[in-house]
py3Dmol code that shows the C-alpha trace and the ligand (Angstrom):
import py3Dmol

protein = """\
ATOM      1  CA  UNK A   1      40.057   2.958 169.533  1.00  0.00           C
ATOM      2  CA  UNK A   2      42.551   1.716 171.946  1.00  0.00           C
ATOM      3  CA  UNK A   3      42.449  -1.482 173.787  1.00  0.00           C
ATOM      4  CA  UNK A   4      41.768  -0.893 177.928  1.00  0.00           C
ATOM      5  CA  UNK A   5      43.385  -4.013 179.334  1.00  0.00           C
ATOM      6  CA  UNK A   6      42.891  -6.066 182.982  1.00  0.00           C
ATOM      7  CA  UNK A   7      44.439  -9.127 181.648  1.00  0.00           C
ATOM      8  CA  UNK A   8      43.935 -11.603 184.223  1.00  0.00           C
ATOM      9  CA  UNK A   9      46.497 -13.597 181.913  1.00  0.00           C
ATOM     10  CA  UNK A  10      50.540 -14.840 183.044  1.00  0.00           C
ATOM     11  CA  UNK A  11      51.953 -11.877 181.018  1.00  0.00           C
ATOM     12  CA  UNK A  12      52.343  -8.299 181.521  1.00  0.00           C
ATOM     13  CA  UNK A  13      50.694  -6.080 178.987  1.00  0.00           C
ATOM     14  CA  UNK A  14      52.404  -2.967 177.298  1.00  0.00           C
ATOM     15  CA  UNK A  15      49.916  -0.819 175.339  1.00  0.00           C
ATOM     16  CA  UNK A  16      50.742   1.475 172.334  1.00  0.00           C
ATOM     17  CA  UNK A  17      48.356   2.991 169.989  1.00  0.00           C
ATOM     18  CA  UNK A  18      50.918   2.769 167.183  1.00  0.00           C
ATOM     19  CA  UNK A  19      54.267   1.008 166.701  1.00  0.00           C
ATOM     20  CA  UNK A  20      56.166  -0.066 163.126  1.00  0.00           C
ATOM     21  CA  UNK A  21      56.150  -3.202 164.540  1.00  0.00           C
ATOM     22  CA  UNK A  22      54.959  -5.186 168.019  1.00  0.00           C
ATOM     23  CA  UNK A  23      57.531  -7.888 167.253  1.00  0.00           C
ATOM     24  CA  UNK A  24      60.531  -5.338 167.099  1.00  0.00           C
ATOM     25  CA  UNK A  25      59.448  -3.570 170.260  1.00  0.00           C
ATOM     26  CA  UNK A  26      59.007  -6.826 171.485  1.00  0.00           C
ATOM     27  CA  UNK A  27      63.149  -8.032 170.604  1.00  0.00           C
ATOM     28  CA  UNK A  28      64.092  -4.326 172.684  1.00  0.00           C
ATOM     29  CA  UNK A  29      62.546  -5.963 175.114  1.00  0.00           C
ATOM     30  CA  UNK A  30      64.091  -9.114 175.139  1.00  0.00           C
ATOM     31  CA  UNK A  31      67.501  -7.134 174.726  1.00  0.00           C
ATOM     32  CA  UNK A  32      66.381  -5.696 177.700  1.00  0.00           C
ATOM     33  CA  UNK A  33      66.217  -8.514 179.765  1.00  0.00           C
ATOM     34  CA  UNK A  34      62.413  -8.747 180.137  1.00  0.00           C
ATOM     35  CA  UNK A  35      60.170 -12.255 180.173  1.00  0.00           C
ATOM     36  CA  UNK A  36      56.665 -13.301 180.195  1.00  0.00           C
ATOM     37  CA  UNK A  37      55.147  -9.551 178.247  1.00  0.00           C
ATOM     38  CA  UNK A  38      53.309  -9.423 175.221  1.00  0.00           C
ATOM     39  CA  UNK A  39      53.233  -5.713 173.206  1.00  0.00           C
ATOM     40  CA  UNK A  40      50.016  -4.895 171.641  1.00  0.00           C
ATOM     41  CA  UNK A  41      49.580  -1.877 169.250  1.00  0.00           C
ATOM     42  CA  UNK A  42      46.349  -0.482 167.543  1.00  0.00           C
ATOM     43  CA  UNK A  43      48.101  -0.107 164.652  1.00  0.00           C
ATOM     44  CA  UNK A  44      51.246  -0.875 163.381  1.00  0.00           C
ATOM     45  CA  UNK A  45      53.086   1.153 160.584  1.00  0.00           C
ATOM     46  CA  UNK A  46      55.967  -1.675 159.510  1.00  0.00           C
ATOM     47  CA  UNK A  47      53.969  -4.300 160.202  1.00  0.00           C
ATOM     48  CA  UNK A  48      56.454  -8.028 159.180  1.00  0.00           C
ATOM     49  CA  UNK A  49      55.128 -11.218 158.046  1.00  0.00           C
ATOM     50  CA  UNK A  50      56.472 -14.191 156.959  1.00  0.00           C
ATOM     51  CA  UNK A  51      58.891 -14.417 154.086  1.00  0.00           C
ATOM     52  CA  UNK A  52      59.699 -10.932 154.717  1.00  0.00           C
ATOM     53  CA  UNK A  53      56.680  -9.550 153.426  1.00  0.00           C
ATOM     54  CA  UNK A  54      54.437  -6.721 154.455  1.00  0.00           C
ATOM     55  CA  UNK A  55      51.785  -7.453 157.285  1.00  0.00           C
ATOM     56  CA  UNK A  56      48.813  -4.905 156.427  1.00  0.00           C
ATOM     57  CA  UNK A  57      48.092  -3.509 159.967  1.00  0.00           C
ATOM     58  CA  UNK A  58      45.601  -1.165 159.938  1.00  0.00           C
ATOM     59  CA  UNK A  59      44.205   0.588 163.567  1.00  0.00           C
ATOM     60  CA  UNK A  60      41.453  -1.903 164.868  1.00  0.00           C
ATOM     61  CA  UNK A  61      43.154  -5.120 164.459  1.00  0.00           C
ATOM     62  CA  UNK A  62      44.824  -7.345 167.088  1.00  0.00           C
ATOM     63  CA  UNK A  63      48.502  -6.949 166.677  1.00  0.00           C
ATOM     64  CA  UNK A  64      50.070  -8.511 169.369  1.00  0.00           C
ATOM     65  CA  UNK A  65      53.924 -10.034 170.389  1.00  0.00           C
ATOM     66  CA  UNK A  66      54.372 -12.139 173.129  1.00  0.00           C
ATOM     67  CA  UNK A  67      58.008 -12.550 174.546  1.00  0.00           C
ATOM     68  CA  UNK A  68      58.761 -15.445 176.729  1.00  0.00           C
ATOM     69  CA  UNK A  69      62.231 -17.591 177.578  1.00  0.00           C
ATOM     70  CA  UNK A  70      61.418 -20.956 177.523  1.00  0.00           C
ATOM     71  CA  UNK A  71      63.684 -23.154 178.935  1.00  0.00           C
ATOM     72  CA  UNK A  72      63.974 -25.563 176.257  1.00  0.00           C
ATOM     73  CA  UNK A  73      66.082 -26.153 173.071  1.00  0.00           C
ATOM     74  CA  UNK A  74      65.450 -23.981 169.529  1.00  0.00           C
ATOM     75  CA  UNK A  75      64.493 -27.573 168.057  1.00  0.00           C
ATOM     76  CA  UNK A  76      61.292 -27.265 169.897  1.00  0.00           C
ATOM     77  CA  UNK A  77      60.355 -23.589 169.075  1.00  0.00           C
ATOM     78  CA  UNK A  78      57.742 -24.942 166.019  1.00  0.00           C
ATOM     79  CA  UNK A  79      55.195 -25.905 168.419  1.00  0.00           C
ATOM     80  CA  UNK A  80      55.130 -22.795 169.889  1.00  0.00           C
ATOM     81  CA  UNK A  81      54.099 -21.316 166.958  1.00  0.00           C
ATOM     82  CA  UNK A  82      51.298 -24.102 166.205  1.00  0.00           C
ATOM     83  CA  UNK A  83      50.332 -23.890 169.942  1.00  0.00           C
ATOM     84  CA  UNK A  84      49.467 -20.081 169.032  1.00  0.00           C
ATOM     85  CA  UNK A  85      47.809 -20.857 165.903  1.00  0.00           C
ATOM     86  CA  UNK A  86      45.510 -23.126 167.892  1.00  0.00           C
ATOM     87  CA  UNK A  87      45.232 -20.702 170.577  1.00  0.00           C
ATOM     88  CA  UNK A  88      43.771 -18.180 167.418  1.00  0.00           C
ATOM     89  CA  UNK A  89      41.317 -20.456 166.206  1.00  0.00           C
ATOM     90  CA  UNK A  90      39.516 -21.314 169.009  1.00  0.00           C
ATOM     91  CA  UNK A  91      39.448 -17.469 170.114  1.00  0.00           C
ATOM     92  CA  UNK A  92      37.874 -17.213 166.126  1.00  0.00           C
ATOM     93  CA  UNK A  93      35.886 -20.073 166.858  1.00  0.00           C
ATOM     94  CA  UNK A  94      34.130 -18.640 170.159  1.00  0.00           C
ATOM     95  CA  UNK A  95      33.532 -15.571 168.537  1.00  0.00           C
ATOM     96  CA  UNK A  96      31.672 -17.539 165.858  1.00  0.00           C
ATOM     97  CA  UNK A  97      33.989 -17.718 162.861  1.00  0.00           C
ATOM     98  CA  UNK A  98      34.503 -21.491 161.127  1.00  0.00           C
ATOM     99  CA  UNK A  99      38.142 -20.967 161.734  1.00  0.00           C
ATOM    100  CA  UNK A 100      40.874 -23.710 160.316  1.00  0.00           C
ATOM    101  CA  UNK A 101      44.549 -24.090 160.357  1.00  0.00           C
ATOM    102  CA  UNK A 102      46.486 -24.106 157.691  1.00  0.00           C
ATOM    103  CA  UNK A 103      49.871 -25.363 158.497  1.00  0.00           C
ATOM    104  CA  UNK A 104      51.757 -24.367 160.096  1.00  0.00           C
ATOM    105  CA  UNK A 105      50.344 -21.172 161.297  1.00  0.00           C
ATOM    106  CA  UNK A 106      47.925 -19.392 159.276  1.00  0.00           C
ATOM    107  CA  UNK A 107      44.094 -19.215 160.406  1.00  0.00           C
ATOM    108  CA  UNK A 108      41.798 -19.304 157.567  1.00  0.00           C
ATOM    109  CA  UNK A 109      38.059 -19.157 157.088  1.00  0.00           C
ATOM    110  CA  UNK A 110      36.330 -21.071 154.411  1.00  0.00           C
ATOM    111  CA  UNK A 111      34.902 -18.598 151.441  1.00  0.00           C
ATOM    112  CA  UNK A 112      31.458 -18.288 151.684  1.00  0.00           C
ATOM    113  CA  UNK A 113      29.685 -17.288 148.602  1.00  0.00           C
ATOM    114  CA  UNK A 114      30.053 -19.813 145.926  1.00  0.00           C
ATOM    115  CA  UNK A 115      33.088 -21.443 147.487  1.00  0.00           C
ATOM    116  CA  UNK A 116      35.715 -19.770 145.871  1.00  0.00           C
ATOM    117  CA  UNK A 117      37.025 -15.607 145.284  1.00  0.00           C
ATOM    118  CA  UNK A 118      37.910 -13.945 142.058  1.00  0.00           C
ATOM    119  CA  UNK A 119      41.484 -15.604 142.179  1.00  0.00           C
ATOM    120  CA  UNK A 120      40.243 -19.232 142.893  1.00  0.00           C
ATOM    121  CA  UNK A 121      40.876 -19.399 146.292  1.00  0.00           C
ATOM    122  CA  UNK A 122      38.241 -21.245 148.655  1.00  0.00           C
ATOM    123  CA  UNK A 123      39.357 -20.073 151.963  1.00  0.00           C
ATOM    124  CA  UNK A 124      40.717 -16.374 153.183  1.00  0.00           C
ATOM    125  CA  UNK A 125      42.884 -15.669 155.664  1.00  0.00           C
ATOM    126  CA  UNK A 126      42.233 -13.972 159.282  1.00  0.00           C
ATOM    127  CA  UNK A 127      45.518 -14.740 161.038  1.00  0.00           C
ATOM    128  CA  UNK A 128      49.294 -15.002 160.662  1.00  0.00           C
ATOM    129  CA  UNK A 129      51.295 -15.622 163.189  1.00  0.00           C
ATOM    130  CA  UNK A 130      55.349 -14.225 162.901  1.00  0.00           C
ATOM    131  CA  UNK A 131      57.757 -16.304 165.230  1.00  0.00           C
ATOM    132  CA  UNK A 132      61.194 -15.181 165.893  1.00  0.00           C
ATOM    133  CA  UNK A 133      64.186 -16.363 168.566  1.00  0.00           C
ATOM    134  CA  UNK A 134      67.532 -16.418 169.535  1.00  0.00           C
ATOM    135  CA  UNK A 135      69.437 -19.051 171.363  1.00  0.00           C
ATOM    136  CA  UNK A 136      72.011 -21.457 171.484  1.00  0.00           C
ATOM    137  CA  UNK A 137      72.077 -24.722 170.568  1.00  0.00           C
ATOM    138  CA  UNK A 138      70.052 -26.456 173.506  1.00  0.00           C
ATOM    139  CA  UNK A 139      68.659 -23.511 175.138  1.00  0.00           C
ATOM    140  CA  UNK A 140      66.310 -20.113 173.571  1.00  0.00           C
ATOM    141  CA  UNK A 141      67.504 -17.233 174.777  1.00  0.00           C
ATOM    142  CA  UNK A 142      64.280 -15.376 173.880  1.00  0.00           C
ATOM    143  CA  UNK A 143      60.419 -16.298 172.070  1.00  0.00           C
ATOM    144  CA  UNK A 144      59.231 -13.929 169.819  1.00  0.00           C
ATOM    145  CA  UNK A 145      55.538 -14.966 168.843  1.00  0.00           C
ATOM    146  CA  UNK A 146      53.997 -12.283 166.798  1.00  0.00           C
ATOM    147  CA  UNK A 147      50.161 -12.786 166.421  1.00  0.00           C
ATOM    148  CA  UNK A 148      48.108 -10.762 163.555  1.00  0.00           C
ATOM    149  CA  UNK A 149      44.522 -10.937 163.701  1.00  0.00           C
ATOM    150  CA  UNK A 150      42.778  -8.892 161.204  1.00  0.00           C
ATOM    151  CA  UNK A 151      39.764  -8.051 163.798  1.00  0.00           C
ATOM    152  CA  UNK A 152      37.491  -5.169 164.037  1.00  0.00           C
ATOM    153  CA  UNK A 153      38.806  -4.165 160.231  1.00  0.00           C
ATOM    154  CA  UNK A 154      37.487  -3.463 156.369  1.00  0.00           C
ATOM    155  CA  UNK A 155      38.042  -6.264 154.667  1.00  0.00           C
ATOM    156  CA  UNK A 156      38.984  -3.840 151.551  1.00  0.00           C
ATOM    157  CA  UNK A 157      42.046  -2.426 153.803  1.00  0.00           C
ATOM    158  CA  UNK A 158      43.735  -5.794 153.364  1.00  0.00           C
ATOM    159  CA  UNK A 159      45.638  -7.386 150.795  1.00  0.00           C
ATOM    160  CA  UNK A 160      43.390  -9.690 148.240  1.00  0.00           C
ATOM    161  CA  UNK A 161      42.727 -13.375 149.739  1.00  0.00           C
ATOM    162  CA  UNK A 162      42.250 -11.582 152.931  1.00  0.00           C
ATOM    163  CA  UNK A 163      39.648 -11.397 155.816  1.00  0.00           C
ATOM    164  CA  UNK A 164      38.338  -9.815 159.119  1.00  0.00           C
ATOM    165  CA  UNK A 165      36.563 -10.663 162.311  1.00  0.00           C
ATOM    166  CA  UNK A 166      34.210  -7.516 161.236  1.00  0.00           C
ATOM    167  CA  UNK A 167      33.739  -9.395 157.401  1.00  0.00           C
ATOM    168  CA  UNK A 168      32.629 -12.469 159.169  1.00  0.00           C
ATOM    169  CA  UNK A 169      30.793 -11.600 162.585  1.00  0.00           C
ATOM    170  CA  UNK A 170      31.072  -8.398 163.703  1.00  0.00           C
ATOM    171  CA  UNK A 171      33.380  -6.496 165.510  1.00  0.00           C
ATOM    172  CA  UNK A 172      34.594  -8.049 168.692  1.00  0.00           C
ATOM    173  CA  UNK A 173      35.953  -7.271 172.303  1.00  0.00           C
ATOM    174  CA  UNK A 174      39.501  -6.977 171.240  1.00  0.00           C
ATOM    175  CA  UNK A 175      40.490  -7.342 174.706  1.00  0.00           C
ATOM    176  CA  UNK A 176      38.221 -10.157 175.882  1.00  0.00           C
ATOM    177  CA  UNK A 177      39.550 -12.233 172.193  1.00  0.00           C
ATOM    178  CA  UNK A 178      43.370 -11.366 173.245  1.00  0.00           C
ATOM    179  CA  UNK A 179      43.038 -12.619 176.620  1.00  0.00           C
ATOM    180  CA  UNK A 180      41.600 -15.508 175.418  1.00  0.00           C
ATOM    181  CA  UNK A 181      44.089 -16.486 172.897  1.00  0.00           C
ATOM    182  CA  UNK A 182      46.828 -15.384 176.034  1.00  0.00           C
ATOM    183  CA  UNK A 183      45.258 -17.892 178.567  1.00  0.00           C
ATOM    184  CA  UNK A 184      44.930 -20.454 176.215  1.00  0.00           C
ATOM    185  CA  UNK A 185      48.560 -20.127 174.984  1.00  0.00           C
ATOM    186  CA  UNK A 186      49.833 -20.023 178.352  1.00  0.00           C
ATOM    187  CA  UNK A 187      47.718 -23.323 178.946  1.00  0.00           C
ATOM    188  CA  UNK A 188      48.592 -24.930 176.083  1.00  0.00           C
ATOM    189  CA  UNK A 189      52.597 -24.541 176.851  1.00  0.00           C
ATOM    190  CA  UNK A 190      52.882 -24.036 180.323  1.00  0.00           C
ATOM    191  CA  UNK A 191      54.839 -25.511 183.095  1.00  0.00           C
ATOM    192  CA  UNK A 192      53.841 -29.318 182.831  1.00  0.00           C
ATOM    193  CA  UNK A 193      51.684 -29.069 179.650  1.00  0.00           C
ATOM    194  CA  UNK A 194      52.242 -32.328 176.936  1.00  0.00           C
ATOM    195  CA  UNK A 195      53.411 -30.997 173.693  1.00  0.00           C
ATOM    196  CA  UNK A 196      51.493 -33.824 172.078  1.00  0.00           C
ATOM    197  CA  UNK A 197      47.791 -31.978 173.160  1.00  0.00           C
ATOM    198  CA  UNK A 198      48.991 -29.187 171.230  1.00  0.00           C
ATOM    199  CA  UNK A 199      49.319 -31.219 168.268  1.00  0.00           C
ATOM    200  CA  UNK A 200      45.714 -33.337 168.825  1.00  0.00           C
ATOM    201  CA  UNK A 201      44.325 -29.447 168.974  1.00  0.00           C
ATOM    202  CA  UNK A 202      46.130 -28.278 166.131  1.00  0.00           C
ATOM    203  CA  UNK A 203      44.769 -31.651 164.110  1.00  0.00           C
ATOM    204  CA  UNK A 204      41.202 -30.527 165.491  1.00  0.00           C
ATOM    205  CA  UNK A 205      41.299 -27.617 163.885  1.00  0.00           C
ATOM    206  CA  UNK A 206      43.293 -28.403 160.860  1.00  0.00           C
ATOM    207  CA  UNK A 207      42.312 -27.231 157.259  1.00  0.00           C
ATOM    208  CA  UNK A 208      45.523 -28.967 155.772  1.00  0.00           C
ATOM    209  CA  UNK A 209      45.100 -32.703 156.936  1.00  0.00           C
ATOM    210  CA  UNK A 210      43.640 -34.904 154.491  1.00  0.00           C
ATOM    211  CA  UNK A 211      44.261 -32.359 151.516  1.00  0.00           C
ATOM    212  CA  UNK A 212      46.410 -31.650 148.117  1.00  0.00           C
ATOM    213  CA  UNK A 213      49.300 -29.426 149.416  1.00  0.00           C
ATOM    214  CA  UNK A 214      52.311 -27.743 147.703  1.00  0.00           C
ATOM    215  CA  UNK A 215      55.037 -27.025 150.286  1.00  0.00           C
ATOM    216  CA  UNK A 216      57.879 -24.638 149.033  1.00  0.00           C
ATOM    217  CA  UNK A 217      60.760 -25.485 151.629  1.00  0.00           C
ATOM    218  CA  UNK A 218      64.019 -23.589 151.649  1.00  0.00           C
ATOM    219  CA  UNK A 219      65.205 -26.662 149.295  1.00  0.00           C
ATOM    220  CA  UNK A 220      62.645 -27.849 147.201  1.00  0.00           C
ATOM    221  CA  UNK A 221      58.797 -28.134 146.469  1.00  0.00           C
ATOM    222  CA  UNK A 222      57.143 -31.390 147.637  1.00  0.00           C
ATOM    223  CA  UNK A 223      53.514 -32.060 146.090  1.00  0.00           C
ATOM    224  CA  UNK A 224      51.225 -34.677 147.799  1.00  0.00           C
ATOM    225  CA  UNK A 225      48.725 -34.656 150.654  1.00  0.00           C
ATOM    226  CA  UNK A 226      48.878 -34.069 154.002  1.00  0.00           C
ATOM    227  CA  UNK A 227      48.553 -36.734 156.467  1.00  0.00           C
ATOM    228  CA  UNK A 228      49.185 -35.143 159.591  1.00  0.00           C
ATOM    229  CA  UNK A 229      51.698 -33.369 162.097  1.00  0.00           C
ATOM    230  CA  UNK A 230      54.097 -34.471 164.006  1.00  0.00           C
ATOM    231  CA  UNK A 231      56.640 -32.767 166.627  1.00  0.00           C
ATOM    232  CA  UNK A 232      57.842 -30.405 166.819  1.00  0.00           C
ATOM    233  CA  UNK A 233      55.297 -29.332 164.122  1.00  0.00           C
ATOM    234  CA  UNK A 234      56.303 -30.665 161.330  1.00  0.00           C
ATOM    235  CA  UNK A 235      54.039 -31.702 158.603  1.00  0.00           C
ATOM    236  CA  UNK A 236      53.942 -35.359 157.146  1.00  0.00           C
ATOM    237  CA  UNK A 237      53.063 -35.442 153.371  1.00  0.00           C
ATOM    238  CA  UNK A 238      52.259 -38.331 151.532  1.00  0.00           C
ATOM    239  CA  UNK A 239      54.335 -37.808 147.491  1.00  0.00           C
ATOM    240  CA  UNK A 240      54.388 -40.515 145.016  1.00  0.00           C
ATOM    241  CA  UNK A 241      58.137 -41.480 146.228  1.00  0.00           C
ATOM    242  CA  UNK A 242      56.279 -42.065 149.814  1.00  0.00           C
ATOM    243  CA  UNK A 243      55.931 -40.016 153.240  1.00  0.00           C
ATOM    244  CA  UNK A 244      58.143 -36.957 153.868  1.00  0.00           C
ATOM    245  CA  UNK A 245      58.531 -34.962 157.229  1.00  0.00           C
ATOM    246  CA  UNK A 246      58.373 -31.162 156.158  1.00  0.00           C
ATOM    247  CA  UNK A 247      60.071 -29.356 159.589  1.00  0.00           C
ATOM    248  CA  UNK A 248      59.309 -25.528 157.882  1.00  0.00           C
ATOM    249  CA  UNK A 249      58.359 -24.193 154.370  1.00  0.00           C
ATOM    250  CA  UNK A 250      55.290 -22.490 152.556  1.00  0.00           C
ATOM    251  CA  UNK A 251      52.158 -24.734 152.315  1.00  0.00           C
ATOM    252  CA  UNK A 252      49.608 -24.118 149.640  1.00  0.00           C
ATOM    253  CA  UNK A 253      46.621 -26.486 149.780  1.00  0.00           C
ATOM    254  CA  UNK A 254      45.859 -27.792 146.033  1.00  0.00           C
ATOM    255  CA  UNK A 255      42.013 -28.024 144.445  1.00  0.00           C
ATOM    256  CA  UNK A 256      41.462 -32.148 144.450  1.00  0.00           C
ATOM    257  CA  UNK A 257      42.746 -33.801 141.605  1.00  0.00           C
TER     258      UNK A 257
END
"""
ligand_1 = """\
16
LIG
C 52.312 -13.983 158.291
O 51.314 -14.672 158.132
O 53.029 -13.660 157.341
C 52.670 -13.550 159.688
C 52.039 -12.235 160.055
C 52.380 -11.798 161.472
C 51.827 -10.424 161.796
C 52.017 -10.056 163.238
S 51.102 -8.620 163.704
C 51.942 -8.547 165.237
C 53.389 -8.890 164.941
N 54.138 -7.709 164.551
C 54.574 -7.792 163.281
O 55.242 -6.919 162.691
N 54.191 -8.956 162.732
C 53.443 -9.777 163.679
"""
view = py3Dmol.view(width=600, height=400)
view.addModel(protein, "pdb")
view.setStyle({"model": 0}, {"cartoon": {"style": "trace"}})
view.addModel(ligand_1, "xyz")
view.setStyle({"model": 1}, {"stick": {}})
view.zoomTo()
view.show()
């Protein structure tokens, strides 16, 4: 079961067959001192997700945390997150999976049956991505990006709504799939990379553009559709009292009215 790595990726790799959680190994780390590693576990037995909920982690997926200092302010951390979520889907996408974002960082695949599962939904989801930092005001001290992919997994060992590289293709080369989402994060956000192809990739592979959306943000809910993203990854939503710039929140997309 456990992933042999050769990375020829910008990272170093630590291995475990089972952690509670990559991303917490990954903040010792950080305490540490340590840059540029990304700790990938088999299984993980606390996994986190977003809105401190569970992340179902079961041995076969690709549970991965990737720590990195980048030398710019905490403002800017969203489009790490996107540049991930990009860096996801076209890994899904070479592997032969009709993977979409939804913003800002969940990788879905459309239902395929009759379009839609027992609760209604039309689209299931394969990735989440956790981010988490520290820093002051113009500078992160540390990048936590904490990547989920449910891969060479039973679909019935995740939550409902879920899916799995094994549900839609097959089981994969975990290792070959993480170093490509690696090289193509450390492409995408590299010394000298333009924040603004992150955001014409993320648009290229966006399931939320053009849609119905309900956005729970720490303040309020904002209903209209999605128009597009704009840096540092914030989504622009069109409501009947005109265009608002959602910077983070909880995006739902709504059936067409
Ligand atoms: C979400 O969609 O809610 C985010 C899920 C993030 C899961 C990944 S798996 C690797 C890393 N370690 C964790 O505990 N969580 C993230």
């Amino acid at each position: 079961a456990a992933i042999e790595f050769g990375l020829d990726a910008p990272y170093r790799i630590e291995y475990h067959d089972r952690l509670p959680s990559t991303n917490d190994r990954a903040r010792e780390l950080a305490a540490d001192g340590e840059e540029d590693v990304v700790v990938v576990a088999d299984e993980q037995t606390g996994g986190r997700g977003r809105l401190d909920r569970e992340w179902r982690s079961p041995a076969g997926g690709v549970w991965a945390s990737l720590l990195v200092r980048p030398r710019r302010p905490p403002a800017e951390v969203p489009i790490y997150t996107l540049a991930a979520a990009v860096a996801v889907a076209r890994a899904a996408r070479e592997a032969g999976v009709d993977a979409r974002i939804k913003w800002p960082n969940d990788v879905l695949v459309a239902a395929e049956d009759d379009g839609r599962d027992d609760a209604g939904r039309t689209e299931r989801k394969l990735s989440g991505i956790l981010t988490e930092m520290e820093g002051e005001a113009d500078r992160v001290s540390w990048l936590v990006v904490g990547i989920g992919v449910n891969a060479n997994v039973d679909a019935d060992a995740l939550p409902p709504g879920a899916t799995s590289l094994r549900a839609e293709v097959g089981d994969v080369d975990r290792r070959v799939f993480l170093q490509r989402v690696l090289e193509r994060f450390a492409e995408l956000t590299g010394e000298g990379a333009d924040p603004s192809d992150i955001l014409d990739a993320w648009r290229e592979y966006a399931a939320t553009l053009g849609r119905r959306v309900r956005v729970e943000t720490p303040t309020e809910t904002i209903e209209g559709e999605a128009v597009d993203v704009r840096l540092p990854g914030s989504l622009v939503v069109r409501t009947d009292d005109g265009e608002r710039v959602v910077s983070a929140g909880d995006c739902e997309h709504l059936r067409p009215s």
